[in-house]
N, C-alpha and C positions, 0 to 999 in steps of 0.2 A: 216522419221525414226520412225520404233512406239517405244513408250516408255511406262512409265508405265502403268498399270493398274487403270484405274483410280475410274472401278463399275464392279463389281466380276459377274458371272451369277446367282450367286446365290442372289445378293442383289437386282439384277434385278429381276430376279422373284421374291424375296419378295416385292419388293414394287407393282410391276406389280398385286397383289395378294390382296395388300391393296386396288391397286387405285379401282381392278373390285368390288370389295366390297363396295367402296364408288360409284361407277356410280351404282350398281344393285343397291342401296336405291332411287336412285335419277330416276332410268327407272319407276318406280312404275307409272300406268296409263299413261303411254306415247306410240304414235309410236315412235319410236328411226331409223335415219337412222346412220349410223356411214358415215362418211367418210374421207377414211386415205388420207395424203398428199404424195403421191407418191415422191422418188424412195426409201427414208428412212424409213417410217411410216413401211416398209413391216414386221419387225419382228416382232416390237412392238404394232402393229394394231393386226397381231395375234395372239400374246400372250396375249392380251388382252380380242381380244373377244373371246377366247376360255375359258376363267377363270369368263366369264356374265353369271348369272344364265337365265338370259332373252334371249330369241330370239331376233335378231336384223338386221334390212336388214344393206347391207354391201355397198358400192362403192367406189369407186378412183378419184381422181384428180391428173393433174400434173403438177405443176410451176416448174422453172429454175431461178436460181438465183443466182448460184453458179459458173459454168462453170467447170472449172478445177485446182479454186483456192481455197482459205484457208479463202477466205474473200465474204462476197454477192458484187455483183455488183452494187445491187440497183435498178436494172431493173428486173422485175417481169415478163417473158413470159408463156402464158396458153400456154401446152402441150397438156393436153390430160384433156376433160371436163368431170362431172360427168353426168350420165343418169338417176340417182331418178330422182323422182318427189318429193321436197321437200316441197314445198306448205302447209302450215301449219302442217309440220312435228316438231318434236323437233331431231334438228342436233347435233349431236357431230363429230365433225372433231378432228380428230387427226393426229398429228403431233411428229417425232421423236424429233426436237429440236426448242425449239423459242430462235433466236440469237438476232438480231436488233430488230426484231418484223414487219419486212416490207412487207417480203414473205408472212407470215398471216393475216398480217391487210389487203393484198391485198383479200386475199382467202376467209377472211370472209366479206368481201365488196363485193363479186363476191356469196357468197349463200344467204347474204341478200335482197340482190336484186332479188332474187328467195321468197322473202316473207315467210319464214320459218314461224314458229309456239315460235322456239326459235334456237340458237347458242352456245353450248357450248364447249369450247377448253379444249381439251384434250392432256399434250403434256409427255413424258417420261423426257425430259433435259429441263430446262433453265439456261440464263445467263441474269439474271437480269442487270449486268453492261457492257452490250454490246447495250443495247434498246436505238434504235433510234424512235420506235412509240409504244407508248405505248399500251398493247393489253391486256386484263384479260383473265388469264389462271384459268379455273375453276377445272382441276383436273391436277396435279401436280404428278411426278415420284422425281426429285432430281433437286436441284440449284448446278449447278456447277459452278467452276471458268472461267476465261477468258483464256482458254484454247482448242487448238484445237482438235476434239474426232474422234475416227474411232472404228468403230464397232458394231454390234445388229442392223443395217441397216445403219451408219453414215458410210460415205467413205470420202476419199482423191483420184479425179477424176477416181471414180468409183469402187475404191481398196478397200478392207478391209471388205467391209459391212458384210461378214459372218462370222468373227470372234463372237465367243460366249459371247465378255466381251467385256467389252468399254476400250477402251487405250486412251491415250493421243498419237498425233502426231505431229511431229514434220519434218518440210519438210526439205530434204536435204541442209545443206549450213545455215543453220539456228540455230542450235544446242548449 
């Protein structure tokens, strides 16, 4: 059931506005690949790089880890891999939400190993008291609570993601 509102579009774009302002100080002499965490990252990857003063090549990744529940599984499977060539690039992955922190410790275990230049986490939500592995998140959108979210690419098995504003959910029978 969605419930309230829990980040306006508007606060989203404001922060969204802050973060590209702090990554464009930080592109300064870098190649930058971006790469978003697919199937969530999709609003907030473009709303992102559309607000970078800088040019920046783009790609995808896609882990599973969710299924069609409300909780990770804790099993990480690669979907769909990325095609840079990151190689002494400076990476910024971004991610709609770091929950546990499992799903991305995997991801960024998996472009490290491609010997990057650097690795920086980019995520719009966290929930600091959900971490089960600890992960440093270097640009930051909002902490929220321990709360389940649908909206601005966040779904409830596959529902929701184009809602303009983030809600809280709450799944039937639960309420």
């Amino acid at each position: 059931m969605l419930g309230r509102v829990v980040l306006s579009r508007e606060q989203i774009a404001n922060v969204i506005r802050r973060m590209a302002e702090e990554i464009d100080s930080d592109l300064e002499g870098r190649s930058p690949v971006f790469i978003g965490v697919l199937k969530g990252c999709v609003y907030f990857f473009t709303a992102l790089t559309q607000e970078l003063a800088h040019s920046v090549e783009v790609d995808f990744i896609q882990v599973s880890s969710y299924g069609s529940g409300t909780t990770s599984s804790g099993t990480v499977i690669l979907v769909k891999d990325i095609t840079a060539d990151v190689r002494d690039r400076d990476v910024y992955l971004v991610e709609d939400i770091v929950d546990t922190g499992t799903t991305l410790s995997d991801v960024v275990h998996l472009i490290r190993a491609r010997h990057p230049r650097s690795v920086q986490v980019v995520t719009l939500l966290s929930k600091p008291s959900r971490r089960k592995v600890e992960i440093d998140v270097d640009f930051l959108g909002f902490e929220i609570d321990d709360i389940f979210v649908v909206g601005f690419g966040l779904d409830y098995a596959e529902q929701y993601r184009n809602l303009p504003d983030i809600h809280e959910f709450v799944p039937e029978g639960h309420a």
